[in-house]
PDB file of N, CA, C and O in Angstrom:
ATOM      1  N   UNK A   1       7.419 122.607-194.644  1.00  0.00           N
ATOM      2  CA  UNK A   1       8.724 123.166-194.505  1.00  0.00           C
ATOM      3  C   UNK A   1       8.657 124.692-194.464  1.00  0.00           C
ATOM      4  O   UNK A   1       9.198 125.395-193.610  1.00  0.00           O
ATOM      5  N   UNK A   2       7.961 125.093-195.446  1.00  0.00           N
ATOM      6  CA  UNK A   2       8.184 126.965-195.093  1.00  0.00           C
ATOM      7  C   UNK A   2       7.244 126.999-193.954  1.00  0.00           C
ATOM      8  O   UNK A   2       7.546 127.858-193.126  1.00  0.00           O
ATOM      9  N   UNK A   3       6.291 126.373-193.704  1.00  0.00           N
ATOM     10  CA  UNK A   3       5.473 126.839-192.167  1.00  0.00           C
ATOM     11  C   UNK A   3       6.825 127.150-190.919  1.00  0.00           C
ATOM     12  O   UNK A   3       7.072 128.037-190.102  1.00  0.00           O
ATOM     13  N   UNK A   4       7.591 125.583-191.446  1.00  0.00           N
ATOM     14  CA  UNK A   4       8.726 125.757-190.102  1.00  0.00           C
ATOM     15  C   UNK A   4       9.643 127.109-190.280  1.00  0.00           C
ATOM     16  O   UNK A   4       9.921 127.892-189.372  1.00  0.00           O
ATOM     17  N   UNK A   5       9.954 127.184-191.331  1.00  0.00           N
ATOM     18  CA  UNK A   5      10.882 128.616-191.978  1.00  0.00           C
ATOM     19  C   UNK A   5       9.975 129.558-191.172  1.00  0.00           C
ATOM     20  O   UNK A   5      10.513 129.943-190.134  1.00  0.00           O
ATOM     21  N   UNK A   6       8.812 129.998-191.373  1.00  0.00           N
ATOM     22  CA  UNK A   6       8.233 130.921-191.161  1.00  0.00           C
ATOM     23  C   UNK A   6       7.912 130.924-189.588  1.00  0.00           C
ATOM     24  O   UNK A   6       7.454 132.014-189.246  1.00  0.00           O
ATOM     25  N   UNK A   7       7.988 130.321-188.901  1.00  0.00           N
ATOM     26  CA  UNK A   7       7.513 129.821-187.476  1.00  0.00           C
ATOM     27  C   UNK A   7       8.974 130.556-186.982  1.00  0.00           C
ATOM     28  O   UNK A   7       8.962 131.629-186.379  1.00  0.00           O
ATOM     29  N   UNK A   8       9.974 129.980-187.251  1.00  0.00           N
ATOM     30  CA  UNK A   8      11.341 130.699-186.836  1.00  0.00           C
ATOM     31  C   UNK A   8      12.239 132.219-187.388  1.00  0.00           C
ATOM     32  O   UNK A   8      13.335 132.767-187.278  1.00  0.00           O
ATOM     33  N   UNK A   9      10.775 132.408-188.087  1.00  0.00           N
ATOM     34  CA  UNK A   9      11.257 134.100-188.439  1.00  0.00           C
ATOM     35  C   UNK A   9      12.596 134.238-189.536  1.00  0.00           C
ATOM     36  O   UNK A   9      13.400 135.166-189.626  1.00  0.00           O
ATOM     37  N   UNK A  10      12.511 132.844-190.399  1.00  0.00           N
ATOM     38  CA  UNK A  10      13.417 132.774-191.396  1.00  0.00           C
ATOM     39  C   UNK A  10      13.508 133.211-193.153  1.00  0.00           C
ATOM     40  O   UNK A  10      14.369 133.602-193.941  1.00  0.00           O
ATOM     41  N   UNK A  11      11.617 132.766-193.169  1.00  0.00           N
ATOM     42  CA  UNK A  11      11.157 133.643-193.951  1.00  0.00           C
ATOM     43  C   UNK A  11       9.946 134.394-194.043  1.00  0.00           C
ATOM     44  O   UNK A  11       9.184 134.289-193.082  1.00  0.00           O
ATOM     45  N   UNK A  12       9.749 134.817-194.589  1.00  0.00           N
ATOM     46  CA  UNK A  12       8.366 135.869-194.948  1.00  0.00           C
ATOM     47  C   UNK A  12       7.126 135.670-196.144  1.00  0.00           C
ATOM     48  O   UNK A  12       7.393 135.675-197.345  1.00  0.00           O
ATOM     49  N   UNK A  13       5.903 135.515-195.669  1.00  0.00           N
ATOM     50  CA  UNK A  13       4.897 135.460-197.024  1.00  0.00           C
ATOM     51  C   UNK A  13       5.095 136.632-198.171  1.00  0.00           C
ATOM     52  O   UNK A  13       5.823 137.421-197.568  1.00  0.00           O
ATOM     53  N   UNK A  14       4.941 137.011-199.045  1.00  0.00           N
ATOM     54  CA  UNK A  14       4.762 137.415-199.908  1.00  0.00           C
ATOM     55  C   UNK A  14       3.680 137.274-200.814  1.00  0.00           C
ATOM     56  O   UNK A  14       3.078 136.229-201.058  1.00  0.00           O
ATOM     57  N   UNK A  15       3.491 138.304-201.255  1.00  0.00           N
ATOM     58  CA  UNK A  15       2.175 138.093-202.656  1.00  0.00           C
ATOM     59  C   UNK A  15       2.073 137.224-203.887  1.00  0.00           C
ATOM     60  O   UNK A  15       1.127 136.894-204.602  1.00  0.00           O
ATOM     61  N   UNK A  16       3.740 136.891-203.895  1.00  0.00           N
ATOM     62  CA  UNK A  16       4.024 136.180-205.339  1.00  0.00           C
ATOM     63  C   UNK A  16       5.214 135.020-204.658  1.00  0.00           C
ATOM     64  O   UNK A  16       6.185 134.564-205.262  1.00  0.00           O
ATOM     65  N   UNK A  17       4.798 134.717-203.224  1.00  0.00           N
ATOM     66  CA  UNK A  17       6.095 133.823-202.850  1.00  0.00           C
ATOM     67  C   UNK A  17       6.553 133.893-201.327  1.00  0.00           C
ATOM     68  O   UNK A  17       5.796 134.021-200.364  1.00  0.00           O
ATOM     69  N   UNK A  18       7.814 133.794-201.301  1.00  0.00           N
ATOM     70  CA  UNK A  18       8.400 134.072-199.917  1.00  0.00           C
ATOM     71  C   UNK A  18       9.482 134.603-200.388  1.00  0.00           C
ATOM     72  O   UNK A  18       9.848 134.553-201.562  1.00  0.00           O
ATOM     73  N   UNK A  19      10.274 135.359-199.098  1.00  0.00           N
ATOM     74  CA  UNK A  19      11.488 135.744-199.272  1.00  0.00           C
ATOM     75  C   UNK A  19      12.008 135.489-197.967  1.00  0.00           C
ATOM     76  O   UNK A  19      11.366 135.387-196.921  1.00  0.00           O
ATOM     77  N   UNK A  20      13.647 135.366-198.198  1.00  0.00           N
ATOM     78  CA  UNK A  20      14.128 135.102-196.667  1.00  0.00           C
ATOM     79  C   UNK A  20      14.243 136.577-195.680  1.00  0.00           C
ATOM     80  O   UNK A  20      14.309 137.587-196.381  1.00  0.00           O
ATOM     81  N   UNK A  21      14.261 136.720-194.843  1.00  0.00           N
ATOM     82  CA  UNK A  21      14.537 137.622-193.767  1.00  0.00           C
ATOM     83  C   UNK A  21      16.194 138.429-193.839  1.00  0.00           C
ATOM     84  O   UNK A  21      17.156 137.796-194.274  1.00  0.00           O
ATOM     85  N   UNK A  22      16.297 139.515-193.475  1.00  0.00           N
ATOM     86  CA  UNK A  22      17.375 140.441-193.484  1.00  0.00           C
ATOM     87  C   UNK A  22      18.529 139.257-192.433  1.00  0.00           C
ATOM     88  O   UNK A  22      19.632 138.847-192.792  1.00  0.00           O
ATOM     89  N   UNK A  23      17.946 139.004-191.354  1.00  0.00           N
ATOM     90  CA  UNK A  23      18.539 138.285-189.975  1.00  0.00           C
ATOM     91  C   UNK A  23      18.515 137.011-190.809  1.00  0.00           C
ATOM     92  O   UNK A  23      19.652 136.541-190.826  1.00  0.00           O
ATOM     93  N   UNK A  24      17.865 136.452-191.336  1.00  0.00           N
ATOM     94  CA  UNK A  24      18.272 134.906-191.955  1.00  0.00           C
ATOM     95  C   UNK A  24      19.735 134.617-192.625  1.00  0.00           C
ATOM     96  O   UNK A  24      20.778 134.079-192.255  1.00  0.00           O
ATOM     97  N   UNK A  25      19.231 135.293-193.872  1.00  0.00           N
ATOM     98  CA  UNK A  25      20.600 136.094-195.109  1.00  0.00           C
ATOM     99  C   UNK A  25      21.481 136.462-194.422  1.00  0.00           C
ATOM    100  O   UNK A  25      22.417 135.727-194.740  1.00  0.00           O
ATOM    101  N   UNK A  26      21.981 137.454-193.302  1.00  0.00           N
ATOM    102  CA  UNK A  26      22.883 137.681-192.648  1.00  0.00           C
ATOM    103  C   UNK A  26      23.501 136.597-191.883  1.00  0.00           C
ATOM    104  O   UNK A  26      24.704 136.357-191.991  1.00  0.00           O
ATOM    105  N   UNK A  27      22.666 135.884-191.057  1.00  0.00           N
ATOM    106  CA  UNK A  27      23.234 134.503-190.586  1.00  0.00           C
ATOM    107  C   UNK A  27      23.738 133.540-191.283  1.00  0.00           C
ATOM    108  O   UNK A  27      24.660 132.872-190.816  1.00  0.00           O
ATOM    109  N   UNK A  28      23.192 133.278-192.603  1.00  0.00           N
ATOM    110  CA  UNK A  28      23.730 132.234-193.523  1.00  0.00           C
ATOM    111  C   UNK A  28      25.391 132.830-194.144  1.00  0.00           C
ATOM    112  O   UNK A  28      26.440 132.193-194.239  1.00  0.00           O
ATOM    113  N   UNK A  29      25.138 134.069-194.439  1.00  0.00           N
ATOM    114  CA  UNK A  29      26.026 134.516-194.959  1.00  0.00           C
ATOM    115  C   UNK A  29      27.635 134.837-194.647  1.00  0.00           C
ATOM    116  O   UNK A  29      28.603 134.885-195.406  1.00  0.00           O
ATOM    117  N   UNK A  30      27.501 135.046-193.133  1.00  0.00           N
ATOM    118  CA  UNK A  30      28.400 134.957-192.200  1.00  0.00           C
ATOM    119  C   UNK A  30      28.847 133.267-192.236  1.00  0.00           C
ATOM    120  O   UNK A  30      29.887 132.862-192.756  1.00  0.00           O
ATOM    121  N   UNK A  31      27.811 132.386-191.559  1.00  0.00           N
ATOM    122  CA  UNK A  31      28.341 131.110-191.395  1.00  0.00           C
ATOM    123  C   UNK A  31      28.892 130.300-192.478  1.00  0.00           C
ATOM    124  O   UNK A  31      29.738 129.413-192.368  1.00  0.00           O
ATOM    125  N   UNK A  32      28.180 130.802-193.774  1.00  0.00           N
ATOM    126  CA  UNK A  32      29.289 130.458-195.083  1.00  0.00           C
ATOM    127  C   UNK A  32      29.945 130.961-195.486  1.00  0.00           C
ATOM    128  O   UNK A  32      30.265 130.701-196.645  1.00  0.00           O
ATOM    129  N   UNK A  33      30.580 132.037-194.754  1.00  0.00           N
ATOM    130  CA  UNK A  33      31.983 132.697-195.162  1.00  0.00           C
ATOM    131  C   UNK A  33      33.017 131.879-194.360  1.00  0.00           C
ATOM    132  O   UNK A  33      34.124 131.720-194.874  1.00  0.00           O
ATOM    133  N   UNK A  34      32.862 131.560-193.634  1.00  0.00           N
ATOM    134  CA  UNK A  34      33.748 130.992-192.639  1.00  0.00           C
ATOM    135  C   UNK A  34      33.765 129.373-192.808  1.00  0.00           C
ATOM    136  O   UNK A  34      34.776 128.756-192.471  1.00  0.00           O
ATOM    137  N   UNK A  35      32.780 128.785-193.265  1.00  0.00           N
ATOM    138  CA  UNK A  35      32.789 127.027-193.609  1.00  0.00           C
ATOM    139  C   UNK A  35      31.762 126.758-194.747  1.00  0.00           C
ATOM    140  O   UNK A  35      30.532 126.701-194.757  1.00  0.00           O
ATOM    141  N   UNK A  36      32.710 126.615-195.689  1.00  0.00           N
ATOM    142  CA  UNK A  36      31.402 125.838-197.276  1.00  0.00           C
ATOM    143  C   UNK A  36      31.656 124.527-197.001  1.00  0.00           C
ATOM    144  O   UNK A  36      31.043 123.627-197.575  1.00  0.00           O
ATOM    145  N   UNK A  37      32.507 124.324-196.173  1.00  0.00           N
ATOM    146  CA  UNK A  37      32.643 122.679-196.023  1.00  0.00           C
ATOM    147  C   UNK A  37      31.332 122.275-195.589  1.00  0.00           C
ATOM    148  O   UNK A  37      30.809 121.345-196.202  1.00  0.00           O
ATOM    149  N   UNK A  38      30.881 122.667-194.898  1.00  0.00           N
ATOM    150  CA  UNK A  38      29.423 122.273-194.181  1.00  0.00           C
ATOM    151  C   UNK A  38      28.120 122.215-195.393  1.00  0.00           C
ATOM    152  O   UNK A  38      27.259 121.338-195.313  1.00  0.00           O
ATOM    153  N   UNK A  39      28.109 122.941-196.165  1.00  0.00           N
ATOM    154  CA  UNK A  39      27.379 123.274-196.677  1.00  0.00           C
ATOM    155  C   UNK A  39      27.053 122.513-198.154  1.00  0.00           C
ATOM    156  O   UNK A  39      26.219 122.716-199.036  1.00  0.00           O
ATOM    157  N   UNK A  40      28.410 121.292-197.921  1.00  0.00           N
ATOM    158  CA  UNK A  40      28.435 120.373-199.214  1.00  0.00           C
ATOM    159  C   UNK A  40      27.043 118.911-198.875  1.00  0.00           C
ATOM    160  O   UNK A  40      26.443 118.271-199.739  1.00  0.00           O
ATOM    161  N   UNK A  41      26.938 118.812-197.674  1.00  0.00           N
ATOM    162  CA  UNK A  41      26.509 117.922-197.489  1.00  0.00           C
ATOM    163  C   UNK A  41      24.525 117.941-196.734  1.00  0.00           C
ATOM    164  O   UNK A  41      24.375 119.035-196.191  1.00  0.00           O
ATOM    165  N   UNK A  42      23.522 117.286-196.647  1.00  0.00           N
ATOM    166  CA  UNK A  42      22.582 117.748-196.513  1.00  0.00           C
ATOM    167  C   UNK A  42      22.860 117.873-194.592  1.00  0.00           C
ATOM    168  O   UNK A  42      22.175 118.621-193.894  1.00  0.00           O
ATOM    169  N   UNK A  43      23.529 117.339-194.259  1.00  0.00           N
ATOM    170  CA  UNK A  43      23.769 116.886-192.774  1.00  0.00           C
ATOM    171  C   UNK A  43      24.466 118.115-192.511  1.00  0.00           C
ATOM    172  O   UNK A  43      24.505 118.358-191.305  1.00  0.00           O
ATOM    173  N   UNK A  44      24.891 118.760-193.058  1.00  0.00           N
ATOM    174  CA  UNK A  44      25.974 119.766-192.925  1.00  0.00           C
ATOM    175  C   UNK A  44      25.242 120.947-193.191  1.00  0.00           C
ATOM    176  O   UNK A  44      25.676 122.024-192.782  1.00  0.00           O
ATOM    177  N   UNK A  45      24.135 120.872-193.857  1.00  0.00           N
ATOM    178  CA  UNK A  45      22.847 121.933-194.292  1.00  0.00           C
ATOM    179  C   UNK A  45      21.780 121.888-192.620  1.00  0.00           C
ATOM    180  O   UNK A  45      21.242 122.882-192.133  1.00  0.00           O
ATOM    181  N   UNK A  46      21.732 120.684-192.126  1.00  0.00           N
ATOM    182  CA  UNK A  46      21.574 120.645-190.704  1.00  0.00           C
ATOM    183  C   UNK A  46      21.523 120.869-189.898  1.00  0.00           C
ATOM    184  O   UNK A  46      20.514 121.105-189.234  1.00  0.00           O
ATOM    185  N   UNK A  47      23.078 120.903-189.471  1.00  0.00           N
ATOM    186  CA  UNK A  47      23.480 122.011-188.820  1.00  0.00           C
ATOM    187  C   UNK A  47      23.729 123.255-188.738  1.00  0.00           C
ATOM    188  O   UNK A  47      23.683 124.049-187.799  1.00  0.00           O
ATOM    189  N   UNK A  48      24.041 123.363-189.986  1.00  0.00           N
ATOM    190  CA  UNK A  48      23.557 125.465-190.446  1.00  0.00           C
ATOM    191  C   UNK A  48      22.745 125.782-189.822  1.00  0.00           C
ATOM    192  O   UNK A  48      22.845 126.610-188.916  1.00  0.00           O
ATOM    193  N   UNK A  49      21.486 125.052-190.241  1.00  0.00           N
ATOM    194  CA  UNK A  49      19.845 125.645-189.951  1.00  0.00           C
ATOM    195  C   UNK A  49      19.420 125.384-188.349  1.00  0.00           C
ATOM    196  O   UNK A  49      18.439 125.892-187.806  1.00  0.00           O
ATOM    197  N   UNK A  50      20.412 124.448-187.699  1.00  0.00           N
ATOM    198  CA  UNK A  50      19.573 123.914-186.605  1.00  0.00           C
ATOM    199  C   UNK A  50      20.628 125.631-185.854  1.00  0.00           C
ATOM    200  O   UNK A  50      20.276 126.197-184.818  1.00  0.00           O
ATOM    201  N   UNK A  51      21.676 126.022-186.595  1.00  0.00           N
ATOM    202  CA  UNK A  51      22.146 126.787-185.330  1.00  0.00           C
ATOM    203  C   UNK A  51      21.490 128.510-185.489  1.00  0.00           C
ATOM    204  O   UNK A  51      21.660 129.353-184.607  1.00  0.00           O
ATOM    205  N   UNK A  52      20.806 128.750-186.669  1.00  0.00           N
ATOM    206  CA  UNK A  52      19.909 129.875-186.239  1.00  0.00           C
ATOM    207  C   UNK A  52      19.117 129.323-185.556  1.00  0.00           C
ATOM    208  O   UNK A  52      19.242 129.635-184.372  1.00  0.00           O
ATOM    209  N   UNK A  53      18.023 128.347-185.840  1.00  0.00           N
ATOM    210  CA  UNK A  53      17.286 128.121-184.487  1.00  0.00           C
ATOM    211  C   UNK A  53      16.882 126.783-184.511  1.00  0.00           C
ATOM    212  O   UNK A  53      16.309 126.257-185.466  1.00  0.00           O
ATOM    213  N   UNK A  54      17.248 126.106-183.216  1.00  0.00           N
ATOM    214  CA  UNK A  54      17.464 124.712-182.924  1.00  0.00           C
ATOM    215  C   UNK A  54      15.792 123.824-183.183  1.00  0.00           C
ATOM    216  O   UNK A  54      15.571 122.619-183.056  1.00  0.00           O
ATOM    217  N   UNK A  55      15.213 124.488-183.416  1.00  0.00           N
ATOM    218  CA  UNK A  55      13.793 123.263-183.995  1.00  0.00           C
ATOM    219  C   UNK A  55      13.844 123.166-185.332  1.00  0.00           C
ATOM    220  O   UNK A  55      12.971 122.667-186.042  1.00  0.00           O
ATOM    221  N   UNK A  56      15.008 123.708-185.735  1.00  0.00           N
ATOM    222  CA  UNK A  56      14.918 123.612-187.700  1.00  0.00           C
ATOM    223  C   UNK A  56      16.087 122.334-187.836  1.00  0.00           C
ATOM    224  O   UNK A  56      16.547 122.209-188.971  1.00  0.00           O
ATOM    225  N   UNK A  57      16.684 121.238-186.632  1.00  0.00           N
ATOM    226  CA  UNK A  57      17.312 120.294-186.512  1.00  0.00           C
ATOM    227  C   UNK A  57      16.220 119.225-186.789  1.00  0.00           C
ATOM    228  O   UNK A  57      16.691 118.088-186.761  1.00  0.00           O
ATOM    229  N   UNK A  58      15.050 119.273-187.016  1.00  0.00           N
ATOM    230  CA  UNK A  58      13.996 118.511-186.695  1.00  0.00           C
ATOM    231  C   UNK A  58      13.718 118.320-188.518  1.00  0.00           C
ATOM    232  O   UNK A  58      13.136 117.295-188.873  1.00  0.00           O
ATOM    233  N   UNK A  59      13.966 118.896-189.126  1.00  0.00           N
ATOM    234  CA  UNK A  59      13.845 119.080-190.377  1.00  0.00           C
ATOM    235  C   UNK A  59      14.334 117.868-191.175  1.00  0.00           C
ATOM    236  O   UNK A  59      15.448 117.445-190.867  1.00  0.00           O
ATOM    237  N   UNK A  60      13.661 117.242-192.163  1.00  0.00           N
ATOM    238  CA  UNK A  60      13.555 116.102-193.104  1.00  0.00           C
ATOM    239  C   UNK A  60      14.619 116.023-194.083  1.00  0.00           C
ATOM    240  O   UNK A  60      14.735 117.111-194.647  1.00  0.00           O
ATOM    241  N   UNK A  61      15.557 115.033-194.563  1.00  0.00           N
ATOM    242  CA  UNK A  61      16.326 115.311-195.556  1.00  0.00           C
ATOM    243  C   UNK A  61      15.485 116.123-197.076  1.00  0.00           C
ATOM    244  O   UNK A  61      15.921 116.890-197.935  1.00  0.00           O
ATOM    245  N   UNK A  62      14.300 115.578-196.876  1.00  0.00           N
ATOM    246  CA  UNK A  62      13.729 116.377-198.037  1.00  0.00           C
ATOM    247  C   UNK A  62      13.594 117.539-197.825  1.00  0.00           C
ATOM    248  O   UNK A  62      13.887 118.220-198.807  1.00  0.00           O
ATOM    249  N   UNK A  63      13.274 118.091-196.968  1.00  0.00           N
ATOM    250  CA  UNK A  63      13.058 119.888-196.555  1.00  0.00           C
ATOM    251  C   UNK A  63      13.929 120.485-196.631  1.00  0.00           C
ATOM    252  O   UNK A  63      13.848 121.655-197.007  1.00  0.00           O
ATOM    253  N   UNK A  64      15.606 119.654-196.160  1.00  0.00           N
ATOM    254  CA  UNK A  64      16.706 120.283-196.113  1.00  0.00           C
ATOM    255  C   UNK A  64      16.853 120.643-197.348  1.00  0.00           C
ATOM    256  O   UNK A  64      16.808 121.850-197.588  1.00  0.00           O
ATOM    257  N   UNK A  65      17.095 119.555-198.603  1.00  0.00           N
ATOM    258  CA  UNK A  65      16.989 119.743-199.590  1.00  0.00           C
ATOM    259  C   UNK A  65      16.163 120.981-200.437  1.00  0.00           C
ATOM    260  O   UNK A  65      16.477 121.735-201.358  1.00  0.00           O
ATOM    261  N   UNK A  66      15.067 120.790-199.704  1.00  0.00           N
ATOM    262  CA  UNK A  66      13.822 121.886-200.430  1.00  0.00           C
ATOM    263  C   UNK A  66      14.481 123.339-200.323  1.00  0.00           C
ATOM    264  O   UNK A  66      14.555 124.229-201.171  1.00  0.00           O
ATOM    265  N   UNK A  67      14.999 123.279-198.818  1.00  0.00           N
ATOM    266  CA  UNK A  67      15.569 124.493-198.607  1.00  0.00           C
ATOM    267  C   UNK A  67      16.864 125.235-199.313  1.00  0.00           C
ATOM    268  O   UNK A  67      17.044 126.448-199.422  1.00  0.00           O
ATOM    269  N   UNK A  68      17.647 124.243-199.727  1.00  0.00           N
ATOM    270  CA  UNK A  68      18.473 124.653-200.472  1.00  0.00           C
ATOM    271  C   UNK A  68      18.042 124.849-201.585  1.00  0.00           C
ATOM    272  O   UNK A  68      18.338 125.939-202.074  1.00  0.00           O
ATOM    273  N   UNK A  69      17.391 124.124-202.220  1.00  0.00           N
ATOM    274  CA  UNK A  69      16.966 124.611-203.652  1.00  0.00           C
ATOM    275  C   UNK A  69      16.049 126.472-203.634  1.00  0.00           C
ATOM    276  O   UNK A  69      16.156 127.314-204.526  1.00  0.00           O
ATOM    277  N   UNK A  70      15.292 126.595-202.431  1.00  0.00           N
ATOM    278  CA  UNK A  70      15.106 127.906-202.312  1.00  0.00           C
ATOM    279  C   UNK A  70      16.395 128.886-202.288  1.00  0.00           C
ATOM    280  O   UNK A  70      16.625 129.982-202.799  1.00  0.00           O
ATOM    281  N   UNK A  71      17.038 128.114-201.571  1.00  0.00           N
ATOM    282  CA  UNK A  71      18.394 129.339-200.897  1.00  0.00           C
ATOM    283  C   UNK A  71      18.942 129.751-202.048  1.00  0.00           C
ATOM    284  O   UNK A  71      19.204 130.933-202.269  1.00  0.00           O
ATOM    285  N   UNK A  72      19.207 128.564-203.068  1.00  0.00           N
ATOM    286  CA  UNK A  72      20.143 128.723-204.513  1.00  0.00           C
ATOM    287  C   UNK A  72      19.378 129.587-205.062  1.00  0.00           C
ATOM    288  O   UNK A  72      19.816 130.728-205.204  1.00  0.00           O
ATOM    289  N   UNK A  73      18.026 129.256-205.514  1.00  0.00           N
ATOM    290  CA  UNK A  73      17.069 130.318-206.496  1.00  0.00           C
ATOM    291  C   UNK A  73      17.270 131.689-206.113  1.00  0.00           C
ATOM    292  O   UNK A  73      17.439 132.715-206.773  1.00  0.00           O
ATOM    293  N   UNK A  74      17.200 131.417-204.707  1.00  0.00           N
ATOM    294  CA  UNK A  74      16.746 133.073-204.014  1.00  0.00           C
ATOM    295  C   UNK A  74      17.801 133.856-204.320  1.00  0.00           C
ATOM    296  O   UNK A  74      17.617 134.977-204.795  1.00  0.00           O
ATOM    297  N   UNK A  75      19.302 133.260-204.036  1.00  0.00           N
ATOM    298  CA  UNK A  75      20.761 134.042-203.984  1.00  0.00           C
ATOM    299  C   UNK A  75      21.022 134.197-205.767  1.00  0.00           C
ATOM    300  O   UNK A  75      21.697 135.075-206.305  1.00  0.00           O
ATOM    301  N   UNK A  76      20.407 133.273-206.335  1.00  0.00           N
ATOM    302  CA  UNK A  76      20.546 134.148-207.967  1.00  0.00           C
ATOM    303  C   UNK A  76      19.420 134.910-208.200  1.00  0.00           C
ATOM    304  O   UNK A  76      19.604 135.999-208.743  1.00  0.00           O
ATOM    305  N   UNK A  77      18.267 134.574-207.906  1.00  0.00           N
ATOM    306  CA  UNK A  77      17.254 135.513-208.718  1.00  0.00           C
ATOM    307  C   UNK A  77      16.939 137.438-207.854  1.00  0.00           C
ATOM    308  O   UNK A  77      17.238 138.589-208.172  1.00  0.00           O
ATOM    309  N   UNK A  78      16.194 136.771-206.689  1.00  0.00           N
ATOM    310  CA  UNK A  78      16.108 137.763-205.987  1.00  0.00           C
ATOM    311  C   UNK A  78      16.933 138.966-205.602  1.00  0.00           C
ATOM    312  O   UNK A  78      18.145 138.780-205.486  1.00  0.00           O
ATOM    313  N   UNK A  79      16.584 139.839-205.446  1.00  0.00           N
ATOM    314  CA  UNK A  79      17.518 141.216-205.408  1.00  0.00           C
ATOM    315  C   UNK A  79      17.053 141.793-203.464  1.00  0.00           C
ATOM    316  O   UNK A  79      17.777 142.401-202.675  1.00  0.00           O
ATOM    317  N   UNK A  80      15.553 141.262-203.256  1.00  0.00           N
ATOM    318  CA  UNK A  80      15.578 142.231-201.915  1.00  0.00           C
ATOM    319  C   UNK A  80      15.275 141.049-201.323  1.00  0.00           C
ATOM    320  O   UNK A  80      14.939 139.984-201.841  1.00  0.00           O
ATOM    321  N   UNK A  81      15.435 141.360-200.121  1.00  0.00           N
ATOM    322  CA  UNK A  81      15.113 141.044-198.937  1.00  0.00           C
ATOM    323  C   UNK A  81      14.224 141.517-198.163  1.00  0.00           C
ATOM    324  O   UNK A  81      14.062 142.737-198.185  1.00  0.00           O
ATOM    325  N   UNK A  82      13.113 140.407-196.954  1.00  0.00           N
ATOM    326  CA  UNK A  82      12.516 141.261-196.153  1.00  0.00           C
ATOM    327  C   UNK A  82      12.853 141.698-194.566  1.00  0.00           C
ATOM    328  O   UNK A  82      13.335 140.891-193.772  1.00  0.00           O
ATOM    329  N   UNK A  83      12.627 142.678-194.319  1.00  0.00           N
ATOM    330  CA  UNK A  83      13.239 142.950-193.101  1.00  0.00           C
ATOM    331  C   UNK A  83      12.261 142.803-192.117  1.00  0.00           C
ATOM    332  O   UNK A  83      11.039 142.878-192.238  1.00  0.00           O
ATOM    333  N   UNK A  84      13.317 142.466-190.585  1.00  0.00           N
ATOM    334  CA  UNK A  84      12.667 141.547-189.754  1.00  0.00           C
ATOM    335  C   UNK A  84      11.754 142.438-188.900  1.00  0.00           C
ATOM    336  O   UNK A  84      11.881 143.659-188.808  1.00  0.00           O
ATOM    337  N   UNK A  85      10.970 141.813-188.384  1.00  0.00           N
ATOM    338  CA  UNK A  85       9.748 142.255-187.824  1.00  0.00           C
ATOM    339  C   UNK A  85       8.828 142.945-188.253  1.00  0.00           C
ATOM    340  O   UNK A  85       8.543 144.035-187.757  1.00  0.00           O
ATOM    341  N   UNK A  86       8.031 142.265-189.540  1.00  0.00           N
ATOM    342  CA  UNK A  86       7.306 142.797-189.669  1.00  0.00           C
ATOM    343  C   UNK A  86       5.545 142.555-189.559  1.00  0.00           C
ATOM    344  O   UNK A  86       4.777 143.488-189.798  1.00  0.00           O
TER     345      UNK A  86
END
């Protein structure tokens, strides 16, 4: 699952981890301002991800899952972000 994250420029290696991308965070952040309805369900986590980039539709209910449990950690713990292209 983070290979696929990372393949679509969603997140970034790190020394102690990953972090999501400036362009990721911004995309999520926008599309859940506008619909948390989507975002209740793993199918609805789905389509979030498949619409930054459409091979992350290919993604496992478990990955989806995995991914949210990153997204939650990341949006409480983490403070930075990495920026894209690097």
């Amino acid at each position: 699952m983070i290979n696929k994250l990372l393949e679509v420029n969603a997140v970034e290696k790190r020394k102690k981890g990953i972090t999501f991308t400036v362009s990721f965070r911004s995309f999520l952040m926008c599309n859940l301002r506008g619909n948390l309805t989507k975002a209740e369900t793993l199918e609805g986590w789905r389509f979030i991800l498949s619409d930054y980039h459409y091979s992350l539709i290919t993604l496992s209910a478990e990955e989806i899952g995995a991914t949210v449990v990153l997204l939650d950690y990341y949006f409480q713990h983490v403070k930075t972000v990495a920026p894209d292209g690097r």
